[in-house]
VEXKOLFI-734223 format. One record per residue (C-alpha): residue number from 1; residue in one letter; z, x, y. Coordinates in Angstrom, 2 decimals, always signed. Layout:
N
- NUM A Z X Y;
...
% end
This chain:
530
- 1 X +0.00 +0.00 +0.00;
- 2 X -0.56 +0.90 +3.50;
- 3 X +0.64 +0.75 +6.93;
- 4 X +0.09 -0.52 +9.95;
- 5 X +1.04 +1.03 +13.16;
- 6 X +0.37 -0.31 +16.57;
- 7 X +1.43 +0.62 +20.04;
- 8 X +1.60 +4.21 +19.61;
- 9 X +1.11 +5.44 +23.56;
- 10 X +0.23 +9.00 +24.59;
- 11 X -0.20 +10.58 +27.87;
- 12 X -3.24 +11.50 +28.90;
- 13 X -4.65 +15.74 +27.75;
- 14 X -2.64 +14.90 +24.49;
- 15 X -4.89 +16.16 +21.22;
- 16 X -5.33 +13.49 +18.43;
- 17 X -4.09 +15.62 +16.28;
- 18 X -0.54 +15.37 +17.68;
- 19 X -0.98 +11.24 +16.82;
- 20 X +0.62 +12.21 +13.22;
- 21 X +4.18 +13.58 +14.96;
- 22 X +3.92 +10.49 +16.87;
- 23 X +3.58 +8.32 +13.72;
- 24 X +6.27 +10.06 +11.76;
- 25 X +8.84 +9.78 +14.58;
- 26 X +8.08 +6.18 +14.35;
- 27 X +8.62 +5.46 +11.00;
- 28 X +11.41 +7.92 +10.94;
- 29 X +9.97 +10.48 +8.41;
- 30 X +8.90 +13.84 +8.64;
- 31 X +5.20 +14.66 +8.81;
- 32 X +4.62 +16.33 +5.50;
- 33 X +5.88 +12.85 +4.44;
- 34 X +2.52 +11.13 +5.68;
- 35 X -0.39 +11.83 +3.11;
- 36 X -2.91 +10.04 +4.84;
- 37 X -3.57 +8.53 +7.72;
- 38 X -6.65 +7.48 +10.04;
- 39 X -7.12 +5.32 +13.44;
- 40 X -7.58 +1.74 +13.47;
- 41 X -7.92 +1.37 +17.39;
- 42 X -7.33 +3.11 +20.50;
- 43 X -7.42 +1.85 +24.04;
- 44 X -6.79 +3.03 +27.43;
- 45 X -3.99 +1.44 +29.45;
- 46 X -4.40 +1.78 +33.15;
- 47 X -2.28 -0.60 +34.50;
- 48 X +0.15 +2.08 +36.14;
- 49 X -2.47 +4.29 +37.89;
- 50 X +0.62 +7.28 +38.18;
- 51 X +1.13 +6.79 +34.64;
- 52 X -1.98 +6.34 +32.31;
- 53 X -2.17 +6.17 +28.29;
- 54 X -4.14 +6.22 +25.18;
- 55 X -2.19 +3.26 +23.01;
- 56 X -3.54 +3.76 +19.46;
- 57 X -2.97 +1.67 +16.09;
- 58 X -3.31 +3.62 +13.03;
- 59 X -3.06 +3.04 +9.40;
- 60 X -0.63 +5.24 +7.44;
- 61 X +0.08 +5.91 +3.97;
- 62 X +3.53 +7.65 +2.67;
- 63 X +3.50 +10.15 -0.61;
- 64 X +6.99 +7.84 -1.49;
- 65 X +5.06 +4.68 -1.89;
- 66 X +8.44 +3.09 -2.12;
- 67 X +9.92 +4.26 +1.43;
- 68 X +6.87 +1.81 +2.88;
- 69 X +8.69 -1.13 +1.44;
- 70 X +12.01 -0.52 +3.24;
- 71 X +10.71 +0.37 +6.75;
- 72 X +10.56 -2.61 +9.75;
- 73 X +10.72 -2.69 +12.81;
- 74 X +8.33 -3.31 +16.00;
- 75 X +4.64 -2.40 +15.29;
- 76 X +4.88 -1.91 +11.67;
- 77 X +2.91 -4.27 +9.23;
- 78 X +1.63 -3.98 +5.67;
- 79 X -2.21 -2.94 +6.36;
- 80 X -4.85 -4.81 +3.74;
- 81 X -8.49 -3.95 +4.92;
- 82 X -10.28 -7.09 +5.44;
- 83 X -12.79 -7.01 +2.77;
- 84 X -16.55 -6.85 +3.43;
- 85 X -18.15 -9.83 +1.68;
- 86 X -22.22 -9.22 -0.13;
- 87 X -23.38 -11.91 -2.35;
- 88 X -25.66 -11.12 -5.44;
- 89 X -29.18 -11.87 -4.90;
- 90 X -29.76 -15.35 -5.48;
- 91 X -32.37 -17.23 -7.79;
- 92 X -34.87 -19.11 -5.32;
- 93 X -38.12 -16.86 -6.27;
- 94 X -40.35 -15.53 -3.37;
- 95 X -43.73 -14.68 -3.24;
- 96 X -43.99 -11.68 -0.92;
- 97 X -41.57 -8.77 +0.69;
- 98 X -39.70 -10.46 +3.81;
- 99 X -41.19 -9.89 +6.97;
- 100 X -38.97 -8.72 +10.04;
- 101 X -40.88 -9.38 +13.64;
- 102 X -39.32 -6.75 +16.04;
- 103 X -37.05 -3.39 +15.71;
- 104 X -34.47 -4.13 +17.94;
- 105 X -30.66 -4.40 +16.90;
- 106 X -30.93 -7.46 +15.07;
- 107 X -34.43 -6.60 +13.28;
- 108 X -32.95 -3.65 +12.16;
- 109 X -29.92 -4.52 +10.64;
- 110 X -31.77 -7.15 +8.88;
- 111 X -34.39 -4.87 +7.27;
- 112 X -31.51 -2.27 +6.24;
- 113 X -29.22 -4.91 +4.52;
- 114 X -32.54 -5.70 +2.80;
- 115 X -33.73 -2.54 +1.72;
- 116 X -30.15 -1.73 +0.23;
- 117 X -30.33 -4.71 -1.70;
- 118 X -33.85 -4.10 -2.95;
- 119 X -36.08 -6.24 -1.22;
- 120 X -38.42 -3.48 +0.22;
- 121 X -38.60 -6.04 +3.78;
- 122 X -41.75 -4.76 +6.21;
- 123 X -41.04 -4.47 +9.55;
- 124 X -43.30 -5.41 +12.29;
- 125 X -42.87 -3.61 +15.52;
- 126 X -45.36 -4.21 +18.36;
- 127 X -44.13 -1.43 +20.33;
- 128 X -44.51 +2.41 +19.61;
- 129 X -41.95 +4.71 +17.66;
- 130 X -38.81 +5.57 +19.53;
- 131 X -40.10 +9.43 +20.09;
- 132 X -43.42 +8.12 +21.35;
- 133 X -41.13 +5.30 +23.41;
- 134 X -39.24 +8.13 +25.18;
- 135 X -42.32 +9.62 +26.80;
- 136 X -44.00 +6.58 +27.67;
- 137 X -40.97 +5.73 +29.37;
- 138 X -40.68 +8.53 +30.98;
- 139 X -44.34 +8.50 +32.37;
- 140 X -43.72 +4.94 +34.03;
- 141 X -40.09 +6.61 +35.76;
- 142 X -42.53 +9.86 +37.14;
- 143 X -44.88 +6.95 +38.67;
- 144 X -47.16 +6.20 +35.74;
- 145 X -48.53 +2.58 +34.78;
- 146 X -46.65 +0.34 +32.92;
- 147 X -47.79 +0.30 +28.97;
- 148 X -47.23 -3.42 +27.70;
- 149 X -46.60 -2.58 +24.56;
- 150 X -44.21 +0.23 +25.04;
- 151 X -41.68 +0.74 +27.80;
- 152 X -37.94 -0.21 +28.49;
- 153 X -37.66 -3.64 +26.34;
- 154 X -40.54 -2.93 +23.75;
- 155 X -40.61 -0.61 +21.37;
- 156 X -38.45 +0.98 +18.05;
- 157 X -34.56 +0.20 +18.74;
- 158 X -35.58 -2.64 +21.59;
- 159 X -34.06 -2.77 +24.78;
- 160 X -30.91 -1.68 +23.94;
- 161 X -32.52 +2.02 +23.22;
- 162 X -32.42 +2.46 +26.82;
- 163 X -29.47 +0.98 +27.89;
- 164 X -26.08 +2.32 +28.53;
- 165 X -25.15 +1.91 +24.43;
- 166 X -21.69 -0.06 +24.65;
- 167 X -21.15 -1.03 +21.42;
- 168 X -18.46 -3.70 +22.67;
- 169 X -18.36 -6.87 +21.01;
- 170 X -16.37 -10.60 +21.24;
- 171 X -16.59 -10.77 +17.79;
- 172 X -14.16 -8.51 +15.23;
- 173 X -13.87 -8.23 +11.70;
- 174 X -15.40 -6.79 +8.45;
- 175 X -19.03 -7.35 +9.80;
- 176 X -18.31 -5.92 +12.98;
- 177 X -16.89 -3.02 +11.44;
- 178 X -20.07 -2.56 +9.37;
- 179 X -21.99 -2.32 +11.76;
- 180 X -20.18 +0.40 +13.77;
- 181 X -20.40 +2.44 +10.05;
- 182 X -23.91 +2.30 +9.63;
- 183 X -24.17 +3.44 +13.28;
- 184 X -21.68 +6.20 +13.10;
- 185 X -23.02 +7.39 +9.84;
- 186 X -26.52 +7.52 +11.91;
- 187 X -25.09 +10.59 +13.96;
- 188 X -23.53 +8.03 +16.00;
- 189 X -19.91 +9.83 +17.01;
- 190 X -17.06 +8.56 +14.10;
- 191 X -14.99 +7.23 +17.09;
- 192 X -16.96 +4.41 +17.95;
- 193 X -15.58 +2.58 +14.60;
- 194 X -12.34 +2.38 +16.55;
- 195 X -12.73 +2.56 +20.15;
- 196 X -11.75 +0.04 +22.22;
- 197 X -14.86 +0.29 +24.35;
- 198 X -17.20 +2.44 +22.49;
- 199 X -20.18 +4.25 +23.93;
- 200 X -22.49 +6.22 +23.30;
- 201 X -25.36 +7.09 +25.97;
- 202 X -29.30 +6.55 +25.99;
- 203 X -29.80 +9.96 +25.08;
- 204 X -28.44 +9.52 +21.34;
- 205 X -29.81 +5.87 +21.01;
- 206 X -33.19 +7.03 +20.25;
- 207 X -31.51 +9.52 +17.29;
- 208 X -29.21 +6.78 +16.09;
- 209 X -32.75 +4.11 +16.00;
- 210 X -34.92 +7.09 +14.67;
- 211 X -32.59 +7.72 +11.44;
- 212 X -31.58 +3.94 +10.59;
- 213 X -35.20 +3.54 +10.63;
- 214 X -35.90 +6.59 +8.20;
- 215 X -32.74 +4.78 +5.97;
- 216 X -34.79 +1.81 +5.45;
- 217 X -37.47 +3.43 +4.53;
- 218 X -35.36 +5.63 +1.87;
- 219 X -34.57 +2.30 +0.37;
- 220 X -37.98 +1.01 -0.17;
- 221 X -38.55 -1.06 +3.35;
- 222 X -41.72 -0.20 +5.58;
- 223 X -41.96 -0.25 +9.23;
- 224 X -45.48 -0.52 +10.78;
- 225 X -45.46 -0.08 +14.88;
- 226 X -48.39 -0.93 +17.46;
- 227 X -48.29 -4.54 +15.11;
- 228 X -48.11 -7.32 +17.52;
- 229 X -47.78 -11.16 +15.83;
- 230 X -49.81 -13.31 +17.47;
- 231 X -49.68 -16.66 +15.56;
- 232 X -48.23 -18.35 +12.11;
- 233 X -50.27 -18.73 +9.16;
- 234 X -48.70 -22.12 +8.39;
- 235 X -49.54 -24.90 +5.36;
- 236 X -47.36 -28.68 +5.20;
- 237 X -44.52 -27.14 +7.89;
- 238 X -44.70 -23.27 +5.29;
- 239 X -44.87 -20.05 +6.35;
- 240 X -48.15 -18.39 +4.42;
- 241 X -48.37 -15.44 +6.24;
- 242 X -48.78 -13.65 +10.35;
- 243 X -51.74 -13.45 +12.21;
- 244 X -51.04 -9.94 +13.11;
- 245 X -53.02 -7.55 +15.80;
- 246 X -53.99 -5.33 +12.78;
- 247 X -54.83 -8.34 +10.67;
- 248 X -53.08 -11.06 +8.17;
- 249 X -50.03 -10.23 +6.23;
- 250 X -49.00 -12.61 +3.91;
- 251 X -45.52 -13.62 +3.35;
- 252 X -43.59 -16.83 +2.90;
- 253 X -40.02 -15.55 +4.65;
- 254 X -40.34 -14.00 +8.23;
- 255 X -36.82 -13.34 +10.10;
- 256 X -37.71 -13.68 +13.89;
- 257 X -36.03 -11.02 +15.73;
- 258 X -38.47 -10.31 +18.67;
- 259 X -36.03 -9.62 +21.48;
- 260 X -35.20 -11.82 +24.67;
- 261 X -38.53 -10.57 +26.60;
- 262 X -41.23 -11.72 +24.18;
- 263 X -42.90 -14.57 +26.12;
- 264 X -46.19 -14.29 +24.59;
- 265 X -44.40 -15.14 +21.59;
- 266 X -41.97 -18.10 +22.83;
- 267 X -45.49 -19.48 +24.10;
- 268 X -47.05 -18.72 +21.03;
- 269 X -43.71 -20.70 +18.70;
- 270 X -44.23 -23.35 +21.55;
- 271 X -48.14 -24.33 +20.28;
- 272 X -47.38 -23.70 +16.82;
- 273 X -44.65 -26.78 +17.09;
- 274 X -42.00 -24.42 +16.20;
- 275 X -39.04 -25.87 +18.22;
- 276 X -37.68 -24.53 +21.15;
- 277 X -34.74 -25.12 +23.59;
- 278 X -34.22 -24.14 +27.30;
- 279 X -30.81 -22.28 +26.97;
- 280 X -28.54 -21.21 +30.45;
- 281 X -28.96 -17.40 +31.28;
- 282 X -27.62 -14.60 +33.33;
- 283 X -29.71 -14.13 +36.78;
- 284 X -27.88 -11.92 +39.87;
- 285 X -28.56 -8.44 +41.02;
- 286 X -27.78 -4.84 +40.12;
- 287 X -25.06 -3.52 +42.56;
- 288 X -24.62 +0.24 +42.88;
- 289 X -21.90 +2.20 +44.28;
- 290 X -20.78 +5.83 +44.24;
- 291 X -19.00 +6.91 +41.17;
- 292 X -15.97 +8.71 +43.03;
- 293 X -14.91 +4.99 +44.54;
- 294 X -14.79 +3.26 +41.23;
- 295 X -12.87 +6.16 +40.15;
- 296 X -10.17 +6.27 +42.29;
- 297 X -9.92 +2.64 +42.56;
- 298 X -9.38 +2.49 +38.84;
- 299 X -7.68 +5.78 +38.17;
- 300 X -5.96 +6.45 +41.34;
- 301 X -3.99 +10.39 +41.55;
- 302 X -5.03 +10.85 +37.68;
- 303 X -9.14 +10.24 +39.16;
- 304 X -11.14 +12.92 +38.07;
- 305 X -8.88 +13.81 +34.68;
- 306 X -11.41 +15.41 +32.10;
- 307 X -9.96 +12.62 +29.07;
- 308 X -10.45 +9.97 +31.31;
- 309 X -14.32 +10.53 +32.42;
- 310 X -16.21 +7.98 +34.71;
- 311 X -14.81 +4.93 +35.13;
- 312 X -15.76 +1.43 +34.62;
- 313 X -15.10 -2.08 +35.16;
- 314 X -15.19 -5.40 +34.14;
- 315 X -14.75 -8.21 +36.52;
- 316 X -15.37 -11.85 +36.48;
- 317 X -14.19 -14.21 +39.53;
- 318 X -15.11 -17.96 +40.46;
- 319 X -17.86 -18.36 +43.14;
- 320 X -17.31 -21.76 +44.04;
- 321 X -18.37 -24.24 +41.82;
- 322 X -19.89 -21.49 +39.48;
- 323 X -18.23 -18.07 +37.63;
- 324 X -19.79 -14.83 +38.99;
- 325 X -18.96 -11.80 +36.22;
- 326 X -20.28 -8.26 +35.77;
- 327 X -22.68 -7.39 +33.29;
- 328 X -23.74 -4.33 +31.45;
- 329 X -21.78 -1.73 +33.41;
- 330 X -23.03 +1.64 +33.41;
- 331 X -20.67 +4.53 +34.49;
- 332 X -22.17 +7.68 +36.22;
- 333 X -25.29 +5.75 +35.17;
- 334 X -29.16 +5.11 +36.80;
- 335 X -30.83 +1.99 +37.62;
- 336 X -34.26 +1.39 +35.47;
- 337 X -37.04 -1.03 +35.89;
- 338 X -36.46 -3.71 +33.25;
- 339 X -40.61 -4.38 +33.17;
- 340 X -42.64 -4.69 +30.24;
- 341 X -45.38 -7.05 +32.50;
- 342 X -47.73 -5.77 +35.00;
- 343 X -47.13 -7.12 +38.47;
- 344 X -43.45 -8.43 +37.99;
- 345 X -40.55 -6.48 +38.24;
- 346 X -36.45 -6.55 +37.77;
- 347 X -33.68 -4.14 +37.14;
- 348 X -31.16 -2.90 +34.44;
- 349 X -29.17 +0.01 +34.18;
- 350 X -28.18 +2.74 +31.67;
- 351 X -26.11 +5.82 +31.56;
- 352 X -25.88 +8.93 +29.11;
- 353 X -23.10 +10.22 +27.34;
- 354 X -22.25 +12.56 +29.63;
- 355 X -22.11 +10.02 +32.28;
- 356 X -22.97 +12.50 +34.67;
- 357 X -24.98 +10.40 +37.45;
- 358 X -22.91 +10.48 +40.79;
- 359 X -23.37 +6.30 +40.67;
- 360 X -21.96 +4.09 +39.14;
- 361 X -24.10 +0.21 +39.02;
- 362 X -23.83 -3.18 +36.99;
- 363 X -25.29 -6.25 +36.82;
- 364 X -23.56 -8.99 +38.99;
- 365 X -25.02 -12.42 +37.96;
- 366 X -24.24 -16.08 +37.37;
- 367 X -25.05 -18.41 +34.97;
- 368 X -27.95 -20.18 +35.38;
- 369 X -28.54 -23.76 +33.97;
- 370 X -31.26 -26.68 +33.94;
- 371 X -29.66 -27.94 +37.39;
- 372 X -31.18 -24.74 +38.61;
- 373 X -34.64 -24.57 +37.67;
- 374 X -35.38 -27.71 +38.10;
- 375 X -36.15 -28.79 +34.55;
- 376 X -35.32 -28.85 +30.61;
- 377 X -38.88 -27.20 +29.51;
- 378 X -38.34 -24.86 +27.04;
- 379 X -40.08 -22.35 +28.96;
- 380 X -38.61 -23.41 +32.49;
- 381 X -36.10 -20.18 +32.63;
- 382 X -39.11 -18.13 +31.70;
- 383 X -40.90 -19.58 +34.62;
- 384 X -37.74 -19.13 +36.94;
- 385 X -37.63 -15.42 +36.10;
- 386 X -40.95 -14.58 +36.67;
- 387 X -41.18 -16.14 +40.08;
- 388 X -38.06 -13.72 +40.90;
- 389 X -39.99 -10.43 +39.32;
- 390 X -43.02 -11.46 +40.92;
- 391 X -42.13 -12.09 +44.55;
- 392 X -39.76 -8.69 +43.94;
- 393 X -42.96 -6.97 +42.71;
- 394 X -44.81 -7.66 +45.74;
- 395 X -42.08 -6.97 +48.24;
- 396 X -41.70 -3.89 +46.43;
- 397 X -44.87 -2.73 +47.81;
- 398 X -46.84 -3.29 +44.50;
- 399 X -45.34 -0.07 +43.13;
- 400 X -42.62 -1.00 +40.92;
- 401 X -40.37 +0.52 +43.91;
- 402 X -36.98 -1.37 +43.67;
- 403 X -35.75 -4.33 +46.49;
- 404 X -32.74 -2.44 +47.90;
- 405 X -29.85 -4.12 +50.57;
- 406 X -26.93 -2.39 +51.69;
- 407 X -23.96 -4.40 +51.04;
- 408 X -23.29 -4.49 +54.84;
- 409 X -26.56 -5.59 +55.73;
- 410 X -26.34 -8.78 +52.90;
- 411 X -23.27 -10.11 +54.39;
- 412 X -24.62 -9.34 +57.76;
- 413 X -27.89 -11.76 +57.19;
- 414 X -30.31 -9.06 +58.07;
- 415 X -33.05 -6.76 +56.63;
- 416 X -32.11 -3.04 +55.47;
- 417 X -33.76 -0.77 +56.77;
- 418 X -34.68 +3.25 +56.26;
- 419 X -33.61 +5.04 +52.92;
- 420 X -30.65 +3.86 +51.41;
- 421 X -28.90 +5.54 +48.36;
- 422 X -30.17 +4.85 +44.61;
- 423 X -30.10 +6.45 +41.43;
- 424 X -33.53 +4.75 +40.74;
- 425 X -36.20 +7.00 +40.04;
- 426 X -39.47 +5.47 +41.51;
- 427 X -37.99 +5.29 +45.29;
- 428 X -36.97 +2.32 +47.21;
- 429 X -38.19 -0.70 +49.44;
- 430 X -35.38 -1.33 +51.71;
- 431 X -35.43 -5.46 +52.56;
- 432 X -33.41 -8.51 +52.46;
- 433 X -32.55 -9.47 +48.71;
- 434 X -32.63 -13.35 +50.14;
- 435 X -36.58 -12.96 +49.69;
- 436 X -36.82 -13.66 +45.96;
- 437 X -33.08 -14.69 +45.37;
- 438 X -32.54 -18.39 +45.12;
- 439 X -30.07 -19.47 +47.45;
- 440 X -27.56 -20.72 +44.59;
- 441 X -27.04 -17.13 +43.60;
- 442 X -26.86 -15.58 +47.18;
- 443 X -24.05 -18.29 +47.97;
- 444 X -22.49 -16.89 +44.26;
- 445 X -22.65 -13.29 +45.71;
- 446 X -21.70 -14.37 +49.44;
- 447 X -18.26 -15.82 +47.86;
- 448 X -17.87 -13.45 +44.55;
- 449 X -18.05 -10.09 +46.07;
- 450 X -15.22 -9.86 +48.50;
- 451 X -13.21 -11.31 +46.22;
- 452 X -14.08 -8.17 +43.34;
- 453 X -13.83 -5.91 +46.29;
- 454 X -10.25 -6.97 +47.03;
- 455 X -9.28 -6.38 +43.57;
- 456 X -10.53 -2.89 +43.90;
- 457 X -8.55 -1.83 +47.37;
- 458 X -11.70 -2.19 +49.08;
- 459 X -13.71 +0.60 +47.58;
- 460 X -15.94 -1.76 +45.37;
- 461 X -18.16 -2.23 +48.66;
- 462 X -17.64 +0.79 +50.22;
- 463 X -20.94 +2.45 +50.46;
- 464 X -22.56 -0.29 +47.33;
- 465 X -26.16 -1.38 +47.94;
- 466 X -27.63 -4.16 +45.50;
- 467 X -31.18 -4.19 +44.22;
- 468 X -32.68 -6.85 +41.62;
- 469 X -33.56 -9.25 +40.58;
- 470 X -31.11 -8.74 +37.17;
- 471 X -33.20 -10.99 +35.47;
- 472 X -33.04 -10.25 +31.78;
- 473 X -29.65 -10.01 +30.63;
- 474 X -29.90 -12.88 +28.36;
- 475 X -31.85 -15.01 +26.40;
- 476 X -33.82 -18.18 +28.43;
- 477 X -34.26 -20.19 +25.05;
- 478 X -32.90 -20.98 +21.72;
- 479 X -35.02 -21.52 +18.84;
- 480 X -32.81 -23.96 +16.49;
- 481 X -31.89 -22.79 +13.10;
- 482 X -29.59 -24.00 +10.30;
- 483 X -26.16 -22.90 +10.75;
- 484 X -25.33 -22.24 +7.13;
- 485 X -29.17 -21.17 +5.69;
- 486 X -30.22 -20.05 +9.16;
- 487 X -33.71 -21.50 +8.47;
- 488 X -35.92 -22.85 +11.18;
- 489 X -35.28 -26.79 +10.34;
- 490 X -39.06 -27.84 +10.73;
- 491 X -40.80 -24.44 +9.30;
- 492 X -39.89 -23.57 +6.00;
- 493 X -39.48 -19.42 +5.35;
- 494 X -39.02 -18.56 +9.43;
- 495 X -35.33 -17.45 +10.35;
- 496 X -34.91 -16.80 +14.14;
- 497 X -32.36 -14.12 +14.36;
- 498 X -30.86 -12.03 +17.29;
- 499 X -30.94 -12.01 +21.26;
- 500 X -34.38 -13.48 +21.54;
- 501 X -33.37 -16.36 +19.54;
- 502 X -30.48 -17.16 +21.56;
- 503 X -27.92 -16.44 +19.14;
- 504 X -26.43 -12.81 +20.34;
- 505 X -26.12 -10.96 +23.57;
- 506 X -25.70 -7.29 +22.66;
- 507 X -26.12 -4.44 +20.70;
- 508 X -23.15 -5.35 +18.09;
- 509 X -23.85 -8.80 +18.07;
- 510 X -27.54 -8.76 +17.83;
- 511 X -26.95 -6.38 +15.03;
- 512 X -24.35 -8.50 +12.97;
- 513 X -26.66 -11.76 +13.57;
- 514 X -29.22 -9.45 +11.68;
- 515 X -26.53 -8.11 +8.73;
- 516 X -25.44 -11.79 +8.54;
- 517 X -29.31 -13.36 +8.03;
- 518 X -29.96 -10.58 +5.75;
- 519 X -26.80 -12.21 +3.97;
- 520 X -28.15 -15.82 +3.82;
- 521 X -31.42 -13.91 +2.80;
- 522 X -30.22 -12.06 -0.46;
- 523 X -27.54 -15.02 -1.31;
- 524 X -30.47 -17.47 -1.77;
- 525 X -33.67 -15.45 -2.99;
- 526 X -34.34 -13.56 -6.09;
- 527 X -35.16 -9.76 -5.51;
- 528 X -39.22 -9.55 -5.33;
- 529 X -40.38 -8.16 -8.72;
- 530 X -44.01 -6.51 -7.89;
% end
């Protein structure tokens, strides 16, 4: 039997190592007495800025197994791992290998939970590999055109690749926790199994994306890039096969995991019959500020301590009638150009491992809902983002420059002007963000931001300029799906899976919404025998 530990705190500059005196002093034994013992969690606590901590839990075994039974006291529990659950492959025959649409988080997951189990699943990516990804990327940040089919949301690993790789999640337990193995036994770093707020920088994403992918392939699955689907081979409401850019592939299961940006597709679903729902979605802008402020806001004297690194922030306030929350955070990060369309544009940001960028920047937004736009068309939050990107395209001089206001000049009603700070690499246009904002998400900011800024001693402002739109940090539809079989209810074999589907909002969650159809997938169909 094991033990549970919690609340062990440590002062900051303390080495892990010295976690095991701490443990033993708690359970009133000597070291040599502890045989094993590993880290279940560790957080920071930075409620007393003069006095900051690491608070770990850890599970602990003794070498007297019968000492555990007569220790108590506060923090100590019996530890039982909470079991990881894999059905045997079901009976329900299929014809063909399973088909995964897209390489992102959720596509992935799904064809490595597949390939383990021996279903040899092909993967259909319409993007480019990740190594090709990371120069064509880089060509559209030195000025370049944008390439449709590969840039900051398409591609091997999807837009998370490029992002700043929190590996946060609402959910917990044993799925959870698989993911974070498979992605630490990618080279991902071991800690992120037990980090509070693991991260781990766009420079190892591509590494972590590049080996999972090679992983799947070791098992038996196949991944074929530059492979767009453009339409459903469908008989009596039954998946036959894809109409594919390189030609038909036949298959009677297809798990839909295309990513939240795929609006040829969602158009494409929409013909087809296949139904789809408008779904609320985040809109706001990307505000930047310098690194130092968010520092010593958060940090206070200890600001600048080599354990502690950049820090960030999490707020969420209500605007009003509506709630106004940060989004996708990026310590010592960069703004990027979210844009995958010629002629539209929007931000995001990411951030390395080293978070070494002297800004820091997140996405502000709000909710938006059918009150908004106007309408319940499926495609009506498409249609409101692109009339955003597009009127910020063309203010941005036609050059995928980004829409930049300083703070002072947004709550001032007037135009910036001149050069203005940004970690964004194609320059600039400085302007007034109420251009292509709708006014229910100015009067979000106009009420929201003071009120974060106050929470931060005033240095949340100082010196913060905002650029957008922040149009694609969520899904705009839903495409419906049993709950249990997670089957499209009107096509028989198609399983919408992941972000673009509506049904995850992250890295982690994405991913486990791809372990979990894999699940479904082996629990009802017999292994293909050909």
């Amino acid at each position: 039997m094991s033990l549970r530990v919690a609340n062990i705190s440590t002062p900051l500059g303390e080495d892990e190592s010295a976690l095991v005196d701490h443990l033993a002093s708690r359970l009133g034994v000597g070291p040599s007495d502890i045989t094993r013992w590993r880290i279940l969690r560790k957080s920071l606590d930075a409620r007393r800025r003069d006095d900051i901590r690491f608070v770990y839990s850890a599970e602990v075994e003794l070498a007297d197994p019968n000492a555990e039974a007569s220790l108590s006291g506060s923090g100590l529990a019996p530890y039982t791992p909470e079991r990881f659950d894999w059905p045997d492959p079901g009976s329900e025959p299929i014809r063909h290998r399973p088909v995964i649409v897209g390489s992102g988080p959720a596509g992935l997951f799904a064809a490595y939970f597949l390939a383990i189990s021996g279903y040899r699943p092909l993967v259909l990516e319409r993007g480019r590999a990740v190594k090709e990804r990371v120069a064509d990327v880089r060509s559209f940040d030195h000025g370049g055109a944008v390439d449709p089919e590969s840039n900051y949301l398409f591609g091997e690993g999807g837009a998370g690749t490029f992002s700043d790789g929190k590996l946060t999640s609402r959910g917990s337990g044993p799925d959870v926790r698989r993911v974070l193995e498979v992605v630490a036994d990618c080279h991902g770093k071991p800690s992120v199994i037990y980090e509070h707020r693991p991260h781990l920088g766009s420079n190892r994403l591509p590494l972590i994306v590049r080996t999972l992918r090679r992983k799947i392939e070791e098992a038996g699955g196949e991944v074929r890039f530059a492979c767009r689907v453009e339409d459903l081979d469908l008989l009596d409401g039954r998946l036959q096969g894809l109409m594919t850019s390189s030609g038909h592939i036949s298959t009677d299961v297809v798990v839909l995991a295309t990513g939240h940006s795929a609006r040829d597709t969602y158009q494409m679903l929409l013909r087809r019959g296949v139904p789809i729902a408008f779904k609320p979605f985040q809109f706001g802008v990307r505000i930047e500020q310098p690194q130092e402020s968010i520092d010593r806001a958060r940090y206070g004297p200890s600001a600048g301590h080599p354990a502690l690194g950049a820090a960030d922030y999490e707020l969420a306030t209500r605007a009003g009638d509506r709630d106004l929350f940060t989004f996708c955070m990026c310590a010592g990060g960069y703004v990027m150009g979210s844009v995958a369309e010629p002629g539209y544009f929007c931000t995001n940001g990411m951030s390395e491992s080293r978070h070494d960028s002297p800004f820091a920047n997140s996405g502000i937004v709000m909710t938006i809902g059918p009150q908004d736009v106007g309408s319940t068309h499926p495609l009506a939050g498409i249609h409101f983002q692109q009339r955003a990107e597009r009127a910020s395209y063309l203010i941005g001089g036609r050059s995928y420059s980004a829409p930049i206001q300083s703070v002072r000049d947004f709550f001032a009603g007037r135009a910036s002007s001149g050069s203005l700070p940004s970690s964004y690499p194609r320059g600039t246009v400085s302007t007034d963000l109420g251009l292509f904002l709708p006014p229910v998400v100015m009067a979000a900011l106009e009420r929201g931001l003071p009120q974060f800024d106050r929470s931060f001693r005033g240095l949340f402002l100082k010196g913060a300029t905002l650029t957008g739109p922040e149009a694609r940090g969520s899904s705009p539809v839903r495409i419906p799906r049993d709950s249990t079989s997670r089957e499209s209810p009107t096509v028989a074999g198609l399983f919408p899976c992941g972000e673009g589907a509506g049904y995850a909002g992250g890295i982690v969650s994405a991913a486990v919404d791809g372990l979990r159809t894999a699940r479904a997938l082996v629990g009802r169909f017999a292994i293909p025998q050909f």
